[in-house]
ChimeraX commands (.cxc) that place a marker at each C-alpha (Angstrom):
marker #1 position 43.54,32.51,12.98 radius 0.5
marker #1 position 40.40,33.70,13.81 radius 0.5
marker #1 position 39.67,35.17,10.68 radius 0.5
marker #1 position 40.29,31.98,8.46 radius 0.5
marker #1 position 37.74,30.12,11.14 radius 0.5
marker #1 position 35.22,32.78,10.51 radius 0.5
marker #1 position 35.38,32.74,6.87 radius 0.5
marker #1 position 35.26,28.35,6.65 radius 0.5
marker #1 position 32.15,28.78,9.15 radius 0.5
marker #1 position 30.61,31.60,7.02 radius 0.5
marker #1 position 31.49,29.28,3.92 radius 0.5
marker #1 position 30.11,26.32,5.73 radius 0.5
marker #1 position 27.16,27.83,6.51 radius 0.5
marker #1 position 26.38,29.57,3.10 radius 0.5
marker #1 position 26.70,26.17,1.87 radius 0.5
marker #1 position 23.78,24.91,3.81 radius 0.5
marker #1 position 21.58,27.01,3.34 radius 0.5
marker #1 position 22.89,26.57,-0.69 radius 0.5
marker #1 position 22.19,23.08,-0.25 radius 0.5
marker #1 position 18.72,23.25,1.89 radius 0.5
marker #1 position 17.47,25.65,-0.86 radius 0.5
marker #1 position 18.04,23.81,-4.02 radius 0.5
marker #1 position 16.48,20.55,-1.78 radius 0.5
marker #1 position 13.51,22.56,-1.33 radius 0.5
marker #1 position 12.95,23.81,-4.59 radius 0.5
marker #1 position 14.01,20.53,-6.39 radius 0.5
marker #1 position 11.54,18.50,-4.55 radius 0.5
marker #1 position 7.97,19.00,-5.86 radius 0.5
marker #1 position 5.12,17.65,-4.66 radius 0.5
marker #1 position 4.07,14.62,-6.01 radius 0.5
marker #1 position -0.35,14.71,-5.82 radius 0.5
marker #1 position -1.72,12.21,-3.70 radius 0.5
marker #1 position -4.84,10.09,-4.07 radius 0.5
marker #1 position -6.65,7.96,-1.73 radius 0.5
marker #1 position -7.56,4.48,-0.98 radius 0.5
marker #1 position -11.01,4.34,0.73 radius 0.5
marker #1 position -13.00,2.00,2.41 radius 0.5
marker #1 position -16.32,1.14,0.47 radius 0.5
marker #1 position -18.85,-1.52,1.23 radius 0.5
marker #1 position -20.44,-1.53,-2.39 radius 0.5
marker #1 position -16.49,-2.18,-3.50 radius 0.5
marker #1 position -16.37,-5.03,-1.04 radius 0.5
marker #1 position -19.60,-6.75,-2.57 radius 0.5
marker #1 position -17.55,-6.70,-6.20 radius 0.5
marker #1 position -14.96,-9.21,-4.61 radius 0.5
marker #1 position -17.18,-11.35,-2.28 radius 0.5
marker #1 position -19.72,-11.72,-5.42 radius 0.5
marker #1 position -16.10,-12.89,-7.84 radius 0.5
marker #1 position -17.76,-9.88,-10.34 radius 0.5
marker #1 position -14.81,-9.42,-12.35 radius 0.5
marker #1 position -14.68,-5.41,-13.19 radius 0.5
marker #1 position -14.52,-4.93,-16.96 radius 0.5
marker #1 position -11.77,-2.36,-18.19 radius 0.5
marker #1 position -9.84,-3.00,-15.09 radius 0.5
marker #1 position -6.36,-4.66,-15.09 radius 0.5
marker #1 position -5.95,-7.15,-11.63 radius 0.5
marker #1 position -3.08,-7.18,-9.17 radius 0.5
marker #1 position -2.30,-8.62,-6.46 radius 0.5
marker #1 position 0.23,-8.82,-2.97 radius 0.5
marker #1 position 0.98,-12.42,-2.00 radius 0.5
marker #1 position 0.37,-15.76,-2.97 radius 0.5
marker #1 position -1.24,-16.09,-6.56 radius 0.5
marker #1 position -3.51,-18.57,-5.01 radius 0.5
marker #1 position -4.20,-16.90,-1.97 radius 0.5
marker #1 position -3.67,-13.14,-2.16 radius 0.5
marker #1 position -3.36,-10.91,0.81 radius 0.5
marker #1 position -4.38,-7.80,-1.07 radius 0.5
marker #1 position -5.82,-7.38,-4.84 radius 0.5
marker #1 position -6.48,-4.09,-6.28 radius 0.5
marker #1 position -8.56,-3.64,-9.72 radius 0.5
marker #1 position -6.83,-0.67,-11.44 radius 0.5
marker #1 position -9.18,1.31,-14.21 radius 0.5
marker #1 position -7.55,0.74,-17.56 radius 0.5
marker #1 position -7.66,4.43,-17.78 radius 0.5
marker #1 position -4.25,4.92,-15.76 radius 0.5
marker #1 position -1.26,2.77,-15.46 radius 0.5
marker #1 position -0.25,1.00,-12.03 radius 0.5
marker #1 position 3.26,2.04,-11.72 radius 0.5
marker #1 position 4.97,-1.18,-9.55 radius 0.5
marker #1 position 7.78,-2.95,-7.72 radius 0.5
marker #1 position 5.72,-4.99,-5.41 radius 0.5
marker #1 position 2.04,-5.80,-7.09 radius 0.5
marker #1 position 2.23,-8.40,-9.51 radius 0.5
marker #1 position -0.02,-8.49,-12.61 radius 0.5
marker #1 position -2.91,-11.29,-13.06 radius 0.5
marker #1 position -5.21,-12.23,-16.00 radius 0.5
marker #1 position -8.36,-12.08,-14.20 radius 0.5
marker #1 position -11.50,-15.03,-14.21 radius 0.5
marker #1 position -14.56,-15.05,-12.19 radius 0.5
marker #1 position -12.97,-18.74,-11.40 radius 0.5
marker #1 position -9.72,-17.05,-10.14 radius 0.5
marker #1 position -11.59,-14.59,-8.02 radius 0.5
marker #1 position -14.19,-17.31,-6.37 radius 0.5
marker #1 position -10.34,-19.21,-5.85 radius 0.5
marker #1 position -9.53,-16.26,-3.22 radius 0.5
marker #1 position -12.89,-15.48,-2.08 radius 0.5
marker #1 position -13.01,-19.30,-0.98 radius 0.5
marker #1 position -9.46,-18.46,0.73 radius 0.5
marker #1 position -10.09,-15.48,2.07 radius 0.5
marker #1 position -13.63,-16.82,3.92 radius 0.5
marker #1 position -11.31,-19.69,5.42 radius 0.5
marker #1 position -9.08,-17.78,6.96 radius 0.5
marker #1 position -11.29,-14.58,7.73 radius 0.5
marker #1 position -12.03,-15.78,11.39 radius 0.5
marker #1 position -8.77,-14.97,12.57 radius 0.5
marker #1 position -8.46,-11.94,14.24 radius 0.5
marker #1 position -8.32,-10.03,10.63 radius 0.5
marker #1 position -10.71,-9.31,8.58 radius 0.5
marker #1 position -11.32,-8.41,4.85 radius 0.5
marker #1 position -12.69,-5.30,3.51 radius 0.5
marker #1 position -12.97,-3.71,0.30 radius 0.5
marker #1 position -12.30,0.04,-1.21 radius 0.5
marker #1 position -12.10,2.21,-3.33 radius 0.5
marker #1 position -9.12,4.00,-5.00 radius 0.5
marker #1 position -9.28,7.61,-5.91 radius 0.5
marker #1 position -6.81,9.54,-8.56 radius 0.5
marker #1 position -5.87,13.23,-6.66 radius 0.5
marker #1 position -9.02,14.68,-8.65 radius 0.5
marker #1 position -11.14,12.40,-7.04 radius 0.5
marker #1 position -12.22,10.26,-10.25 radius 0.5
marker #1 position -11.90,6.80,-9.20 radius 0.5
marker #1 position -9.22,4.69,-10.26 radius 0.5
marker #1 position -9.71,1.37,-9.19 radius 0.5
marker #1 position -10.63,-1.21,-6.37 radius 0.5
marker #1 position -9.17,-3.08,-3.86 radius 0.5
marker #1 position -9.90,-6.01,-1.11 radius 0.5
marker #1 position -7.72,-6.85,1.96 radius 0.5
marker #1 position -7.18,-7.28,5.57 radius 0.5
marker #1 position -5.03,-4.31,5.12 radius 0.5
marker #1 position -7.12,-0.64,4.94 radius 0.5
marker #1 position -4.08,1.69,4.95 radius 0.5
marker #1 position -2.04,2.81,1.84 radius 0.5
marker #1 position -0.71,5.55,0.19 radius 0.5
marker #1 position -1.77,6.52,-3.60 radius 0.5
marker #1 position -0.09,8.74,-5.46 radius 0.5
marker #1 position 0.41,10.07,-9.39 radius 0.5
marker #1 position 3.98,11.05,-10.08 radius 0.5
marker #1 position 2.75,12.27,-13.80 radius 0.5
marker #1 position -0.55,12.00,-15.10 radius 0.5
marker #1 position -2.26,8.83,-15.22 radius 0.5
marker #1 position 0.30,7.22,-13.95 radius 0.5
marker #1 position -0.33,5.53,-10.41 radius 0.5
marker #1 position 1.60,4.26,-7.69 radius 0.5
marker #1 position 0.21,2.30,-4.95 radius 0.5
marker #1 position 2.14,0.99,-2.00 radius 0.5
marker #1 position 1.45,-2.09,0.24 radius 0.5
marker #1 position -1.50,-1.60,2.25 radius 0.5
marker #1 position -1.09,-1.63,6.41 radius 0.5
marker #1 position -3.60,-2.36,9.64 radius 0.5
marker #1 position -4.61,0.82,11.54 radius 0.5
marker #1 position -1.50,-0.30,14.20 radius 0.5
marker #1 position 1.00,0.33,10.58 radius 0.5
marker #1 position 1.69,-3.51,10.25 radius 0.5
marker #1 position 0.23,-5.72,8.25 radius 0.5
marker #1 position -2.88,-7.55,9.62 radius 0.5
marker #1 position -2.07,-10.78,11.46 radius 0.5
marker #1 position 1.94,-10.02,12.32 radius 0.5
marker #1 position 0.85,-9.02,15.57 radius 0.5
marker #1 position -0.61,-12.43,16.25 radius 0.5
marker #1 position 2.66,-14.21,14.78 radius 0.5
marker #1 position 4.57,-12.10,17.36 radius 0.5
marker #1 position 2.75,-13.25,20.18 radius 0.5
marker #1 position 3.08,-17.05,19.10 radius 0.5
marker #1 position 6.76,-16.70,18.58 radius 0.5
marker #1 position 7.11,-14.99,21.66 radius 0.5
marker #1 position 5.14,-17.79,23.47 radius 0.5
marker #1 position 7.38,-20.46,21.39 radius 0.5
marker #1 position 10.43,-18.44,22.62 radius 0.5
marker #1 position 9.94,-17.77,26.05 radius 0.5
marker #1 position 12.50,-18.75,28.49 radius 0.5
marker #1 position 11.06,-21.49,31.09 radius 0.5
marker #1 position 11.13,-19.66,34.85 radius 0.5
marker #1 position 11.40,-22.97,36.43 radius 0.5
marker #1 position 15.58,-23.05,35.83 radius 0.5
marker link #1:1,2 radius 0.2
marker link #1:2,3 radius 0.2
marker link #1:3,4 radius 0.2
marker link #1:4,5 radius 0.2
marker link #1:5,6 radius 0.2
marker link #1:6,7 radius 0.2
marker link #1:7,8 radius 0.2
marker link #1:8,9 radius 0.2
marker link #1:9,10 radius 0.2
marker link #1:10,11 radius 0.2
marker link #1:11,12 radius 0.2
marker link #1:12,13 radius 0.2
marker link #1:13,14 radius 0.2
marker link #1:14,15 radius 0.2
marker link #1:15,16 radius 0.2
marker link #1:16,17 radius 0.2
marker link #1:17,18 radius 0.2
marker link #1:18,19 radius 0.2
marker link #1:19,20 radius 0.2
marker link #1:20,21 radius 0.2
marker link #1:21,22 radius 0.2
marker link #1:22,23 radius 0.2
marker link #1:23,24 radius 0.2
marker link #1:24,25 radius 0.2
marker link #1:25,26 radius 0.2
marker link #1:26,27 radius 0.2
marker link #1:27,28 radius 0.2
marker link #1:28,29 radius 0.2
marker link #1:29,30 radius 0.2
marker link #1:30,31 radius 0.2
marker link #1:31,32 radius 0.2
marker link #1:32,33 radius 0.2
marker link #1:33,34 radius 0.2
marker link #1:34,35 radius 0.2
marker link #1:35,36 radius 0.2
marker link #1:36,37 radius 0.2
marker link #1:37,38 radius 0.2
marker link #1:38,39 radius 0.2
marker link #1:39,40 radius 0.2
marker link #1:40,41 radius 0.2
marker link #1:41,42 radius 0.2
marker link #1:42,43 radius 0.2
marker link #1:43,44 radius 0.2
marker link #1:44,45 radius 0.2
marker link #1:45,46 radius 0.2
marker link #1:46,47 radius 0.2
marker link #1:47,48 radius 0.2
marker link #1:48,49 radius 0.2
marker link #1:49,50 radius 0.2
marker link #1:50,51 radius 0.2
marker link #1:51,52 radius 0.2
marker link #1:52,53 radius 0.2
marker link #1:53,54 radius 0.2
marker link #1:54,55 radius 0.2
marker link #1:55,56 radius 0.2
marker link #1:56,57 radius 0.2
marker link #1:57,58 radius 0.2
marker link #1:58,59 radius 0.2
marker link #1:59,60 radius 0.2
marker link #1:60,61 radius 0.2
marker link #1:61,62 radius 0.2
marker link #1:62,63 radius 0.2
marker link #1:63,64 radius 0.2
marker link #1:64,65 radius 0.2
marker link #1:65,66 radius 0.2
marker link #1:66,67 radius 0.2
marker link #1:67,68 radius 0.2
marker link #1:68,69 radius 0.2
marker link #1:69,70 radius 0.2
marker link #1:70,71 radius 0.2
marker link #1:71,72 radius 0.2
marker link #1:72,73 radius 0.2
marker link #1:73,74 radius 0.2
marker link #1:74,75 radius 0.2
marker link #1:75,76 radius 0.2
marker link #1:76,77 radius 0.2
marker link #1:77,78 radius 0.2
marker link #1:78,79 radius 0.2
marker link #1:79,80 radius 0.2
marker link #1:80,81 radius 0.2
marker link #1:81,82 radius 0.2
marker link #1:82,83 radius 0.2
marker link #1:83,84 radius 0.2
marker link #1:84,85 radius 0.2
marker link #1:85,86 radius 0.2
marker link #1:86,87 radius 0.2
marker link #1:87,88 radius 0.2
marker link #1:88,89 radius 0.2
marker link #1:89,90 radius 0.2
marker link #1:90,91 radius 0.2
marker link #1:91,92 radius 0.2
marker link #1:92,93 radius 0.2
marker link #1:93,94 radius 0.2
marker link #1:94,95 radius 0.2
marker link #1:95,96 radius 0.2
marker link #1:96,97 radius 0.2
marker link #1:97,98 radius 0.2
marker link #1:98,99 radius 0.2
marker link #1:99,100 radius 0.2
marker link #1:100,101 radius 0.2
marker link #1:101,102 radius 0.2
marker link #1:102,103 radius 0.2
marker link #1:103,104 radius 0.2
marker link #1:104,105 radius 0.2
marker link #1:105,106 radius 0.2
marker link #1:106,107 radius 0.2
marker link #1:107,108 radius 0.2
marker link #1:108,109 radius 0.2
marker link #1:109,110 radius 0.2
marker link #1:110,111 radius 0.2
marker link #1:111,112 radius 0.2
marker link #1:112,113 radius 0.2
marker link #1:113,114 radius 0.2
marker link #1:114,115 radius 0.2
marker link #1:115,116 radius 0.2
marker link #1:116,117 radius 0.2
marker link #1:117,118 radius 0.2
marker link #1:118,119 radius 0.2
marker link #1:119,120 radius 0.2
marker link #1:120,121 radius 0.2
marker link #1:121,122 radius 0.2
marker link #1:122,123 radius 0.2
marker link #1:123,124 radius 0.2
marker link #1:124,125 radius 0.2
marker link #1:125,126 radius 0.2
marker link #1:126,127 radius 0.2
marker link #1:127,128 radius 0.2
marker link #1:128,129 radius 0.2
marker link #1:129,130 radius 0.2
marker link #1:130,131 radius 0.2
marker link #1:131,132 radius 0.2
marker link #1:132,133 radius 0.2
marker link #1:133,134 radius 0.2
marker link #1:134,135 radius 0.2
marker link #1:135,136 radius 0.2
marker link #1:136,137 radius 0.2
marker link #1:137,138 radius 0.2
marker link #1:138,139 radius 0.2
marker link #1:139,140 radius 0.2
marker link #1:140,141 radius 0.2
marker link #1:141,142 radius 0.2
marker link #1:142,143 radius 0.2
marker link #1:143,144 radius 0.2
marker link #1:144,145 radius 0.2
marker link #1:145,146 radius 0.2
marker link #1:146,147 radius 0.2
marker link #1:147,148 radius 0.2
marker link #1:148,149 radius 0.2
marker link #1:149,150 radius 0.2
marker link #1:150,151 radius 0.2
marker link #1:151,152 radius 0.2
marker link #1:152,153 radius 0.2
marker link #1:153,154 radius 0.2
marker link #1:154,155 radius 0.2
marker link #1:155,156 radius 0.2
marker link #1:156,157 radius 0.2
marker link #1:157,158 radius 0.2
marker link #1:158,159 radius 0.2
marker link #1:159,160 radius 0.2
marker link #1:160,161 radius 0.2
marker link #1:161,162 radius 0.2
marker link #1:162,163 radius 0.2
marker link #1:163,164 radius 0.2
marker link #1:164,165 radius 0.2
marker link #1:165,166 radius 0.2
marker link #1:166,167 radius 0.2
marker link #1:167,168 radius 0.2
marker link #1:168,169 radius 0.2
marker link #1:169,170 radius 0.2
marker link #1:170,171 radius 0.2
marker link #1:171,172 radius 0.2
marker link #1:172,173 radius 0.2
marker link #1:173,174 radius 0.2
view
């Protein structure tokens, strides 16, 4: 009996590390850009200067945005979650007049720049939101996630926590 335990275990195990070595040398690494914050970048959005030879996106409402990135028509923005817009100086003075209303919350916006892995830049971007990930899985091809707040949730959802918590709070007079 002991035998036929040692050889499943030895079979077991040589199929792990089988398994843990074809992970490892399936999964390449895919290159990684950056998304950076830039003040001249900001000034493009809060001045409605619409970028020529850039395509527009944006997270959100189409009339009031949470995040808009300006992608260089040199690469292609790879997407499940940024939807495409045909860009106006009309459409961007629309969000800038949004974006001013609501900017004395506790969030503000800020603007960026996004760099391809070789450091060229690809594109721009303006939100309340100044932490994403950037990457090219093949050649000027880019993929760019929903941006975050430094605390890794979007900008505001802390303060609709604490008023739903408020709302929901059990009276202590029972």
């Amino acid at each position: 009996m002991k035998t036929h335990s040692s050889s499943i275990f030895f079979l077991l195990s040589l199929f792990i590390c089988f398994t843990l070595l074809l992970i490892s040398g399936c999964s390449s690494k895919i290159p990684n850009g950056a998304w950076q914050v830039d003040r001249e970048a900001q000034k493009s959005f809060k001045t409605a200067t619409v970028l020529p030879d850039h395509t527009y996106y944006y997270l959100g409402s189409s009339s009031a945005p949470a995040s808009v990135v300006a992608i260089s028509n040199e690469f292609v923005l790879r997407t499940r979650v940024w939807a495409r817009v045909d860009i106006s100086e009309n459409i961007l003075r629309g969000w800038r007049q949004w974006h001013t209303a609501i900017e004395n919350s506790s969030c503000r916006y800020f603007g960026g720049v996004i760099l391809a892995p070789d450091g060229r830049q690809a594109g721009v971007w303006y939100s309340q939101n100044i932490i994403n990930t950037v990457r090219m899985p093949e050649p000027g091809v880019l993929e760019i996630f929903q941006p975050v707040s430094t605390s890794g949730r979007e900008c505001g959802e802390r303060e609709r926590e604490r008023v739903f918590q408020q709302a929901w709070t059990p009276s202590r007079s029972l």
